[in-house]
N, C-alpha and C positions, 0 to 999 in steps of 0.2 A: 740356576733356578730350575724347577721342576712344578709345570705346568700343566693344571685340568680344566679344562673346555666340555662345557656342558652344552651338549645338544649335535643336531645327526642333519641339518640345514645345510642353503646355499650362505647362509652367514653365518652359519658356523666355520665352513671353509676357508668363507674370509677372513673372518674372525684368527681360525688358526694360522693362517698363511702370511697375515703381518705379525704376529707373537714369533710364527718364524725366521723373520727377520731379524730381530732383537738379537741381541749382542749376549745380552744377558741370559739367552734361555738356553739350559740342553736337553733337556727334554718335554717332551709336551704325550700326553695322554688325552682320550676325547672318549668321552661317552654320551651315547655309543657309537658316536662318528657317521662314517659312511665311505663308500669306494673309493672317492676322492681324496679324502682327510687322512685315508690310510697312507698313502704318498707321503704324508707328512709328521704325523704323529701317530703314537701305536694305539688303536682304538679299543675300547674296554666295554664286554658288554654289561653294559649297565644300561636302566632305561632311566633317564632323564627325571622323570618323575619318581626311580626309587631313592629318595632325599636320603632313605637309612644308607641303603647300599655306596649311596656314592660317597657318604659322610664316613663311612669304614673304611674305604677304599682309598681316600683322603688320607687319612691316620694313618696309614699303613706301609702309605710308600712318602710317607714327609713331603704332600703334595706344599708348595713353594705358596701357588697363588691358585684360586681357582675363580676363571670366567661364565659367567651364568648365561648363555645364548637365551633360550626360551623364556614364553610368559609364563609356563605350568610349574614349573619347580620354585620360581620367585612367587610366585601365589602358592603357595603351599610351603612358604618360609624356608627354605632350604638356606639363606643367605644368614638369619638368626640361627637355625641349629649347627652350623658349620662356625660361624661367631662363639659359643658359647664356648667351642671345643677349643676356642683362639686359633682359627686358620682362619688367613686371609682371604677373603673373598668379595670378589669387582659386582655388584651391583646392590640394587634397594633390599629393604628389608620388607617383614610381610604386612607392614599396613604401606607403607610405602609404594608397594604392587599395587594396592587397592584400586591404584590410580586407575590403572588398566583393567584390573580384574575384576570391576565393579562400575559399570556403566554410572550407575545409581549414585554412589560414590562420588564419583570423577565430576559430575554435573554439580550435583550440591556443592562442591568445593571449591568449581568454579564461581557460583553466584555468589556463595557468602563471601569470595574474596575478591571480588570485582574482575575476574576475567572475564573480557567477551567472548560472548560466546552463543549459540542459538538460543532460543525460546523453548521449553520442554514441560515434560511433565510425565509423571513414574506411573503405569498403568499393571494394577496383576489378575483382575476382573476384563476378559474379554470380552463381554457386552457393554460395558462402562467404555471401555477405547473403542469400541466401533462406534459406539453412543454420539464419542466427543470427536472422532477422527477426521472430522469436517470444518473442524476449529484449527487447524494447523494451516490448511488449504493445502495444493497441490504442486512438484510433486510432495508427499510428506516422508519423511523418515523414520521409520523403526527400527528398534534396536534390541536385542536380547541383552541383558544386565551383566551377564556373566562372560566367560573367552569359549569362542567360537571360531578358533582359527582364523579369524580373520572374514568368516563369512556370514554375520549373527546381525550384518547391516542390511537393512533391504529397503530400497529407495524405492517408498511406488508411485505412481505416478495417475493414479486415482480412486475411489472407496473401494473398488472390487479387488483390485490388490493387496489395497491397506489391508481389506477385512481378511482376506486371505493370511496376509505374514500374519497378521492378528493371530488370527485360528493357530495358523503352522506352531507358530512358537507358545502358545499359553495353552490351548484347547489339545495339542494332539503333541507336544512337547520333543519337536524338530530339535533342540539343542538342549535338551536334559536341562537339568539341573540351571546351566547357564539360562536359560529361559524362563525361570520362574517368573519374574517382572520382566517389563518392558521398557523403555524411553522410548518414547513419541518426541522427536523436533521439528519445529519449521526446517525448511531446506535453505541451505545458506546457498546463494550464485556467486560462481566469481573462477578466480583460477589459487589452484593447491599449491601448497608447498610441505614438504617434511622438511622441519626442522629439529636437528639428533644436537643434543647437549651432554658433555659434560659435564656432571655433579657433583661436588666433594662434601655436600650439607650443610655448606657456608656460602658458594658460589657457583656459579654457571657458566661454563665456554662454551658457546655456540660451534658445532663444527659448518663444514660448508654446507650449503641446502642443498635440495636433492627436490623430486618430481616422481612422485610413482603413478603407476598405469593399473590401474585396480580392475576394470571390467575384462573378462576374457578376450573378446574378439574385438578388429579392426572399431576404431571412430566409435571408440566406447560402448560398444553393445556388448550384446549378451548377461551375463549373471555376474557379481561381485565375485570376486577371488581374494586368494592370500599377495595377489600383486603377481602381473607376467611384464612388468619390467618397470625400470626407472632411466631418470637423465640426473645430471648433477653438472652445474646447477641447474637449480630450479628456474624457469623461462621469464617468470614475472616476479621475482625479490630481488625486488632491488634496493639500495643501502637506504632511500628513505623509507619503506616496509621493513626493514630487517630492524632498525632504530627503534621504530614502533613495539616489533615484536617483541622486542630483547629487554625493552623498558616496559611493556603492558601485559606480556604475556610470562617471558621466562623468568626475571628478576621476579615477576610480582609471585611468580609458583612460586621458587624458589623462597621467597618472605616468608608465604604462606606457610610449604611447611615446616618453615621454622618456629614461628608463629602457635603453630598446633603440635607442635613437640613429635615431627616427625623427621628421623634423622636419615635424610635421602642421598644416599650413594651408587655410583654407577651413572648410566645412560638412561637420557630420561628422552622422550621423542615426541614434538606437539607437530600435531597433524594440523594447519593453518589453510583457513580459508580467506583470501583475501577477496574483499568483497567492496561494494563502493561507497560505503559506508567503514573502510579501513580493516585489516586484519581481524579475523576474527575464529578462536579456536574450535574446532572441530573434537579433536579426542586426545589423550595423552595415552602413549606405552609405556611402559614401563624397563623397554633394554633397547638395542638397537634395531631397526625397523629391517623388514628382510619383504623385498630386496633393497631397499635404501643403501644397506650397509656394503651390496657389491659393486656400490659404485662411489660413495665414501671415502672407505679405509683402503682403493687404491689411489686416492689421491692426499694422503697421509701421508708426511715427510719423518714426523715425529716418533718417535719409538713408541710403543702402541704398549707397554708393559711400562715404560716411564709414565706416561699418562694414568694408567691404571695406579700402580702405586700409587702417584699424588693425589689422586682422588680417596683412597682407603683413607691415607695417611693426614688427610686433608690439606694437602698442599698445591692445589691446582692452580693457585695464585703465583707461584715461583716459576711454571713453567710459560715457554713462550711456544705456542704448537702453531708448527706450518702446516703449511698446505702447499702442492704441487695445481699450480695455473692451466690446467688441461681441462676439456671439457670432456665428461663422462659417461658412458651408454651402455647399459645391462640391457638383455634379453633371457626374458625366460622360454626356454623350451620345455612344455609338459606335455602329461600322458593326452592322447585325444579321449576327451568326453570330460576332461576336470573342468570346473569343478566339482562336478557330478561324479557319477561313476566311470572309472578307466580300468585299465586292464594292464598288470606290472611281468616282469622279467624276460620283457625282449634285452637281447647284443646291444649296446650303442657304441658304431663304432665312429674311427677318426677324431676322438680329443685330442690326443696328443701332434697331428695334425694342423687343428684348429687353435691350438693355443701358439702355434711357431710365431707369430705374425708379432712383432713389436707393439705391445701395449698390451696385448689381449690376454684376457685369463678365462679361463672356464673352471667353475666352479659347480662342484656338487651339489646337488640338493635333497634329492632322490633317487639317489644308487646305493649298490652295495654289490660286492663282488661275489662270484662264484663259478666256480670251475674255472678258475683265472681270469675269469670275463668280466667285467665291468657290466651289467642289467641294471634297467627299470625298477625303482620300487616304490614311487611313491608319485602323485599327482604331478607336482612340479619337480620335473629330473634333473636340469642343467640352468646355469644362469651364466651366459657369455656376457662377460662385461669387457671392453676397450675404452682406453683412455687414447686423446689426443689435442692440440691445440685448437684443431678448429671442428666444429660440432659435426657437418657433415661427413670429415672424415672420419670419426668417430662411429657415426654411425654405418659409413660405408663398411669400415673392418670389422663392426661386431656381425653385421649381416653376412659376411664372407667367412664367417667363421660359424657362425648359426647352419649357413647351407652347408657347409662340410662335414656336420654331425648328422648321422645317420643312427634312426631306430623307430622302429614298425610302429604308427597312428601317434609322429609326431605334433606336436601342434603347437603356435606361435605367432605372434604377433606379428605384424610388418610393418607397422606404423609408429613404434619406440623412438623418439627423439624427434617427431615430425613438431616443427614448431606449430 
């Protein structure tokens, strides 16, 4: 088989590096990859969101199967124009993305179909939501309607903030386009989980949960990010929560969009808030969650392109997917000053190093190679994930492998897997 992996991520990495595995693949293509990925498949420069370019590119070389990393190119249909041309391709279709690429969307679909889920309400009059942003109470949540990398959420924690992200995102249009509306939610308490499924349009496998670390710096401070690392599993799902989930939240998606004639394939990801008051959903993606996925799909036993097939092919019901009993720890290392602005094409040196150690893998995020060097280019540059039996050692290896990457205003968590 002959394989195309979309997107230039630390999960697209991973993403490519179990398709490597596979028995079945010989070749793998990635656009437009990245320094890492180049290790492994030959990278194409295509960008992600050129849907035409990668759809020619596709035809041209009798691409086998093609993987959709990103939320940009699945909101922008790339999964139906690749369909009509009859090539196979792993994930949703484009009202199917809406999930994700539609705050607005994603809420309404939950109420009319009985998900729990916060209390909200769609604001595109910034005087109107400062009006009522006292009605939510504190702290409240704002949300830009559209994809915002991951950063379009802003938790404030009283009106002078509210009215601020208010302003940021409607008044003075901090996220374009994605910003045009807003969602206003009460704050749910409790403790998180990501939970990543697979979907064939008839069915739902839950894979293992996982734990991401969303604020920049130590003990949850600082600004929302695209995630500086994750655990798997998740600290508090446990089989009576996961019961709940899988019967209230993922079965019942899953009804739903059958229900409303939407035919959903691929990796579908609900962000859970469990609360004392019982699970309750926070947001849905629309592919695999990043970093979620570099701590995941290294405890995949399953062939990771057998899965994919049954899913196209709708046959997710025949296969029986394992999982490896280890407990798992990502660390992201990013640029210093992300999620804000940083500064890219320093050396990073000692990967190959830091991945000797049993279990450990470092994965690309933001690099790309030049003058035979391996550099910085993008916010979040490396995601070291270690798998092991018991949690601390876990964490002890990914951190021994974290301090052994070197590159100029590194910056990174210390506290990833702290129960």
């Amino acid at each position: 088989m002959k394989v195309l992996v979309i997107g230039s991520g630390g999960r697209e990495h991973a993403i490519v590096t179990k398709i490597a595995e596979s028995s079945m693949v010989d070749k793998i293509y990635c656009a437009p990859g990245n320094g890492g990925i180049a290790e492994l498949a030959e990278c194409v420069g295509i960008k992600a969101e050129d849907v035409g370019g990668l759809l020619n590119f596709a035809l041209s070389k009798a691409i086998d199967l093609t993987v959709v990393g990103p939320e940009v190119p699945l909101s922008m249909g790339v999964v139906d124009r690749f369909e009509s041309r009859g090539l196979r391709i792993f994930g949703p279709c484009k009202k199917g993305a809406m999930l994700e690429s539609s705050k607005v969307f994603s809420k309404d679909f939950m109420i009319r179909n009985n998900i729990p889920t916060a209390a909200y309400k769609v604001y595109y009059d910034p005087e109107k939501a400062k009006k009522e942003i006292d009605n939510f109470g504190y702290p409240a949540v704002i949300k830009a309607d559209g994809l915002a990398a991951g950063k379009g959420v802003i938790i404030a924690q009283n009106k002078e903030e509210a009215c601020t992200a208010i302003d940021e995102i409607l008044s003075e249009g901090k996220f374009g386009e994605a910003g045009s509306r807003i969602v206003v939610e009460e704050f749910l308490s409790g403790y998180e989980a990501s939970i990543l499924a697979f979907v064939d349009g008839r069915i739902a496998i839950p894979m293992v949960s996982a734990q991401d670390y969303k604020r920049a710096l130590d003990n949850d401070g600082g600004l929302n990010t695209g995630g500086m690392g994750a655990v798997s599993p998740a600290f508090h799902y446990d089989a009576k929560t996961a019961e709940i989930v899988e019967k209230e939240i993922i079965q019942r998606t899953v009804d739903a969009l059958i229900d409303e004639g939407i035919r959903y394939k691929g990796v579908l990801y609900f962000g859970i808030m469990i609360t004392q008051k019982g699970p309750k959903l926070l947001e849905y993606n629309a592919r695999f969650g990043d970093p979620e996925t570099e701590v995941v799909l290294p405890r995949l036993e399953t062939d990771l392109v057998e899965i994919m097939n049954a899913v196209i092919d709708e046959k997710l019901d025949t296969l029986s997917i394992r999982w490896k009993e280890q407990q798992a720890v990502c660390v992201v290392m990013a640029s210093g000053g992300y999620p804000g602005a940083y500064a890219v094409g320093f050396e990073i040196n000692s990967i190959e190093k830091a991945a000797k150690e049993a279990g450990v893998k470092v994965f690309h995020a933001g690099t790309k190679k030049s003058e035979g060097k391996i550099v910085t280019a993008g916010g979040r540059v490396l995601v070291v994930s270690a798998l092991d039996p018991d949690l601390e050692q876990a964490r002890e290896k990914v951190y021994r492998a974290v301090k052994s990457i070197e590159f100029e205003k590194v910056h990174y968590r210390s506290d990833i897997g702290k129960k």
